[in-house]
N, C-alpha and C positions, 0 to 999 in steps of 0.2 A: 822244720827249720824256722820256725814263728819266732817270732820276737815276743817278751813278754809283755804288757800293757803296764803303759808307765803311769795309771792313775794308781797303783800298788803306794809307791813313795809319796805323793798326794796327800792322798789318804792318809797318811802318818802323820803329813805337816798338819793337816788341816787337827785331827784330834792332838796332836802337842799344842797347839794353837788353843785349843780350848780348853783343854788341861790348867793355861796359865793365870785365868779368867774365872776356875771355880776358889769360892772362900774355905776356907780350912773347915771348919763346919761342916760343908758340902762332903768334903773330902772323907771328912769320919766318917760321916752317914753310909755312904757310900762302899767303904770300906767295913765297917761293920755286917751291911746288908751282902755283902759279896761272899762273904763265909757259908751264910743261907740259902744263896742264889745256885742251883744246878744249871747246866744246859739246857739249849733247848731240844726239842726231842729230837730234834733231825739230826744231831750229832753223835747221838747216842745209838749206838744200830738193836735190834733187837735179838737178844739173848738167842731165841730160837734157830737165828741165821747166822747164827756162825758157821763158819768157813772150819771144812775138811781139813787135818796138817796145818802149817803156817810155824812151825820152829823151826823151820830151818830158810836159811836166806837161798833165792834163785835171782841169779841174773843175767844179763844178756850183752849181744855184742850190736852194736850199730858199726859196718864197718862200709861206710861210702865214701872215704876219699882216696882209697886207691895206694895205700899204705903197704910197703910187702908184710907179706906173712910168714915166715920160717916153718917150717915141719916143725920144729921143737915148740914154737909157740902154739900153730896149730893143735896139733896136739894134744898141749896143755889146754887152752880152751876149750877145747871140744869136749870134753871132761868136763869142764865143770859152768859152761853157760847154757840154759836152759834154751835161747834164744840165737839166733845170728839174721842181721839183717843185709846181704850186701848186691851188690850193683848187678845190672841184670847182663852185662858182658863177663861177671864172673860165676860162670857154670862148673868150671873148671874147679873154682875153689869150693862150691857148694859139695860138689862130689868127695873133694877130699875132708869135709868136715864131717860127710856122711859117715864115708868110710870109717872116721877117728872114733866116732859115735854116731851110731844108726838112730837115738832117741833124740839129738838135737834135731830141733826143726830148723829149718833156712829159709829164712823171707829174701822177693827179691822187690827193691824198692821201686814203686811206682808213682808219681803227684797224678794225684787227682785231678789238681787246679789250673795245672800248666803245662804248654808246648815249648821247646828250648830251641830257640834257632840258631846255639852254638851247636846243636848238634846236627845240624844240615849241613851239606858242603855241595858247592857247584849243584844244586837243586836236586841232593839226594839226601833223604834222611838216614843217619845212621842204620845201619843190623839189629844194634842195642840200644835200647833208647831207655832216659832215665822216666819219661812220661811215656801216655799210653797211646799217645799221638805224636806223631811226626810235625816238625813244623811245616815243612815242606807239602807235604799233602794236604795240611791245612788251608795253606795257603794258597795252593791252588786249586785244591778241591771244595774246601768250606770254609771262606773267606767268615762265612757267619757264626763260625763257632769261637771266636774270636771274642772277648767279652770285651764291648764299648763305654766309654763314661759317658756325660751327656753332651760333651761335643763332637760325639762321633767318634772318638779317638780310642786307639786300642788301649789297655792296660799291661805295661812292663812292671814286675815287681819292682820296688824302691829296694834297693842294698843290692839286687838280686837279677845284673844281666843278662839279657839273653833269656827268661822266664817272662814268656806272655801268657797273662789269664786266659782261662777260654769258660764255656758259658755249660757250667756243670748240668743244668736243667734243660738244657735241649734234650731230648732222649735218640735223637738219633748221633750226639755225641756222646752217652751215655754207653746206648750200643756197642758202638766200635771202638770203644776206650774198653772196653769188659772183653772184648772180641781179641782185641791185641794186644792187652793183659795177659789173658788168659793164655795164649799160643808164647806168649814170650815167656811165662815161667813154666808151662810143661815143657818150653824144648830145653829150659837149662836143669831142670831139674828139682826145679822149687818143690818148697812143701806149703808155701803161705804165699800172699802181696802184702807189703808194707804201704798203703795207702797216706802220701804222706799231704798236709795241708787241706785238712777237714777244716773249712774256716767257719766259721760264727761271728763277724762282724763283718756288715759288706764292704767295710773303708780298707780291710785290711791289706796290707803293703803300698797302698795310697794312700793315707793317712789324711781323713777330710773329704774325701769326693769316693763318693757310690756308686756300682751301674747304671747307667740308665733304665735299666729293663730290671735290677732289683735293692732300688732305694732304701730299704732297711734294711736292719740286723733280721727282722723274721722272713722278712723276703729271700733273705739269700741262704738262711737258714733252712727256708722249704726245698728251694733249688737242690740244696748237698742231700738233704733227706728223702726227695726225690730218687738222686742217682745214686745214693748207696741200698732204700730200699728195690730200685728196678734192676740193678745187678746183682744183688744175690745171690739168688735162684743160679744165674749164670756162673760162680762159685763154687754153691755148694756142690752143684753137676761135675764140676771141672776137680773137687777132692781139692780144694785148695781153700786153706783158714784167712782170714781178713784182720787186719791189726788196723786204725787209722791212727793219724798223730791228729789228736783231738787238744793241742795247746788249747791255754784260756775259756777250756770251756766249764771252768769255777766262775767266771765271770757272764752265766749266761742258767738262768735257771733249769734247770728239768733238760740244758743239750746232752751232757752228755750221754743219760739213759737214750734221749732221743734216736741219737747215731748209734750207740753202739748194740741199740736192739737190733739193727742190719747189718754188725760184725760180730767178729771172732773175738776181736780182743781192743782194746783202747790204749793210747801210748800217750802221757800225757810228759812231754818237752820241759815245761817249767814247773819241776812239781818241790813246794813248800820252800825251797831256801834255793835262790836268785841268785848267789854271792855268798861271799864267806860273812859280810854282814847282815846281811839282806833278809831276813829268813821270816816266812807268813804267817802271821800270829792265826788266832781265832777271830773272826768277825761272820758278817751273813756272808760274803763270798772268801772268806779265809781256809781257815786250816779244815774244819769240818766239811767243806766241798771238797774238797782235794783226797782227804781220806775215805770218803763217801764212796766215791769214782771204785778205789778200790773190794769195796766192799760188796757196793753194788754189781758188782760186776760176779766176784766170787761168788753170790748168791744164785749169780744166772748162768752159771756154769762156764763165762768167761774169761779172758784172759787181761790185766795191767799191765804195763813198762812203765813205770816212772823214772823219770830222770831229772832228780837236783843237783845243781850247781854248785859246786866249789873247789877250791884248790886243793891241792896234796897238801895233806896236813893238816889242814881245818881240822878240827875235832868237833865243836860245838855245833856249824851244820852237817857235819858229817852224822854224828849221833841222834842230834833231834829227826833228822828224817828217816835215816836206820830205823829209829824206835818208831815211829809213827806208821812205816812201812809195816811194821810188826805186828801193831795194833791189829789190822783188817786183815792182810794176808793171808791166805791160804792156797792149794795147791797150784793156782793158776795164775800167783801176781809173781815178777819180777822186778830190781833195782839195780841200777846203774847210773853211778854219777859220772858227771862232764866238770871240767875245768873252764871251758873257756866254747863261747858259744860256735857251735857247727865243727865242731871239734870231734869229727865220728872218722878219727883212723884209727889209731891201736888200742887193745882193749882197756875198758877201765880198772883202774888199781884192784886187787881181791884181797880184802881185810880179814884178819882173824875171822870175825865176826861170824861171816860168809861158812866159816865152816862148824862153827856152835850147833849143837839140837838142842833146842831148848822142849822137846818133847812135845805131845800134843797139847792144844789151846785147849783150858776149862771155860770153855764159853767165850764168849764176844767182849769187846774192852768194856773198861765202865770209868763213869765218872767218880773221881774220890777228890776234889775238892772243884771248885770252878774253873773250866776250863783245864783241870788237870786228869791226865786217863793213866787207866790200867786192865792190863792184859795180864792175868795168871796162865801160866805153861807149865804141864808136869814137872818139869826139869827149867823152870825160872820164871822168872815175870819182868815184864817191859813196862816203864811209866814212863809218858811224856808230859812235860808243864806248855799249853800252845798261850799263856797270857802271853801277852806283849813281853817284848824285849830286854824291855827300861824295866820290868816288873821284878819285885823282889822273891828271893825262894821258896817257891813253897816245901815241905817236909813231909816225906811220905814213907810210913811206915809198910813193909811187908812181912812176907810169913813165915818167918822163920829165917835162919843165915844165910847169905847168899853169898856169892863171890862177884863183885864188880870190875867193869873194864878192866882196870890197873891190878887186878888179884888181889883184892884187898876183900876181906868180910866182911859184910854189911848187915845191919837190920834195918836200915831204912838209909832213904835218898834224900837229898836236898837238890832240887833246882830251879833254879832263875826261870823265866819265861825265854819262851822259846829255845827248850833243851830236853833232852832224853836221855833213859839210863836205861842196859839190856844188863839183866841179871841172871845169873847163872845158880842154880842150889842142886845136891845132891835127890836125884831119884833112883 
């Protein structure tokens, strides 16, 4: 449930800002010299590591706010989501998604970061708790697990009632958060935990004021990397896969390999396109982080969820993150987009798309002009253009006729920055 960091828009004014300021001279050079220019290597993944499968699209359901579900809808999902994430008082529905299909997994959601005191009542903690700790026992039993700022004061998330911090790097709350984890998704049924709010900045839902006890970003960064490598072990005993929501960690060098070398899978909340205009070009924490995560992950036998924003109907973020999900993917990433933020009741829209094979990946994407990638598929090939936005088309020949979106034949694409085309051709 992270909010995305709003130095993204910034960033944009600031390079329009100097954009206006370069002389036309500059601006050929520039543009001359960018025809020659390749990536730099880190966006490029290597040929050798591509990823098992990836033509065909998986994705999953986040369903925690308590939305009914119809057998008919059940049903249908069950079928065809890779994934389901829901609340740990529904065992009941975990069971019937099993039943609908034995191969979906079902996570049951757990925060790492926080104890909720909406869910105490008269100084009893719920049966089911959305955290791994009880307020109530917290507070009367370890006042200290409580995380302070430097006036001694606890931390309540900002947006976010009723969610107080507590102090991930204590190990004797690490313990009995693993402990009571653990007991609550064997008795409903689980097959995974949804570990949600892996944070990487210490200011985060305080915006400006840090722990007392872990003053930076790498302090509080050891803190989460602490408690997800000491609970592990306790995991992989228990037969149960680990997903975190690792938002904004493109904005954090080398985190996300960092965490998710002590999980299962990685869930990254704001991935490439923010909004139906909004969408993340290339830069050093841009588009190449974000598909990276991906990749990275496929390599090490893990598991992705991304989730971009946008409304029903979008096309242009709908596609450019489609195609870019395409890029990296292989048998362990999934996509599902959101409308509107915290928006996890009924499932997301399933587009054509979703049901395409585009047959297996001939290697890993590659770059074919600046900034612009390509993925070959027996049965089709995926280009994404990640320039900026404002950027003009580029024109990208492929091999032979394919059939695009709209069932139209093609030899080659045109497009703007910040957009994708999934192509289809006879195998």
């Amino acid at each position: 449930m992270t909010l995305p960091k709003r130095n993204e828009r910034a960033r944009r004014r600031f390079a329009r800002r100097g954009r206006t300021r370069t002389t036309l001279a500059l601006i050929a050079a520039v543009v001359t010299a960018a025809a020659l220019v390749t990536p730099t290597a880190a966006a490029i993944p290597d040929p050798a590591a591509a990823p098992v499968g990836g033509g065909r699209v998986q994705s999953f359901w986040l369903h925690w706010n308590n939305t009914a579900v119809s057998d008919a809808t059940l049903a249908r999902e069950a079928q065809r989501r890779g994934y389901v994430v829901l609340n740990a008082w529904e065992g009941d529905l975990a069971a019937r998604f099993k039943a609908a299909n034995p191969a979906i997994r079902v996570f049951v959601y757990k925060d790492l970061s926080s104890t909720r005191s909406y869910a105490c009542h008269n100084g009893v903690d719920d049966a089911h708790l959305p955290a791994g700790i009880g307020f109530c026992a917290a507070e009367r039993d370890h006042p200290e697990w409580f995380l302070l700022d430097p006036q001694g004061h606890r931390f309540e998330y900002s947006g976010y009632s009723g969610h107080w911090q507590m102090d991930v790097g204590n190990t004797a709350y690490q313990d009995a958060w693993a402990k009571n984890v653990i007991a609550s998704a064997r008795a409903g049924g689980f097959d995974g935990v949804f570990m949600d709010n892996a944070l990487f900045p210490c200011d985060a839902y305080h915006e400006g004021v840090c722990p007392a006890k872990y003053p930076t970003d790498a302090a509080i960064q050891d803190a989460y990397e602490s408690m997800l490598a000491n609970t592990r072990d306790d995991f992989v005993a228990a037969g149960l896969k680990t997903v975190a929501n690792l938002a904004n960690a493109r904005l954090h060098a080398g985190a996300w390999d960092a965490y998710t070398e002590h999980l299962d899978g990685g869930f990254d909340e704001w991935w490439l396109t923010f909004g139906d205009g909004d969408l993340l070009s290339e830069y050093p924490e841009g588009w190449s982080r974000q598909v990276a995560e991906i990749a990275s992950n496929e390599a090490r036998g893990k598991m992705t969820w991304v989730q971009p924003h946008f409304s029903a109907g979008a096309e242009r973020p709908y596609r450019y993150a489609l195609a870019s999900y395409l890029l990296a993917a292989g048998g362990r990433s999934a996509i599902a987009e959101i409308d509107r933020t915290d928006g996890y009741g009924d499932a997301s829209p399933w587009h054509a798309e979703y049901d395409w094979d585009l047959g297996a990946p001939i290697g890993a994407y590659r770059a074919v002009a600046r900034n612009v990638y390509q993925r070959d598929f027996a049965c089709g090939t995926v280009v994404v253009n990640a320039n900026r936005t404002d950027t003009a088309a580029v024109t990208v020949r492929v091999d032979g006729t394919h059939t695009d979106e709209r069932g139209s034949s093609v030899t080659s694409v045109a497009l703007r920055g910040t957009s994708g085309s999934i192509l289809r051709k006879r195998c």
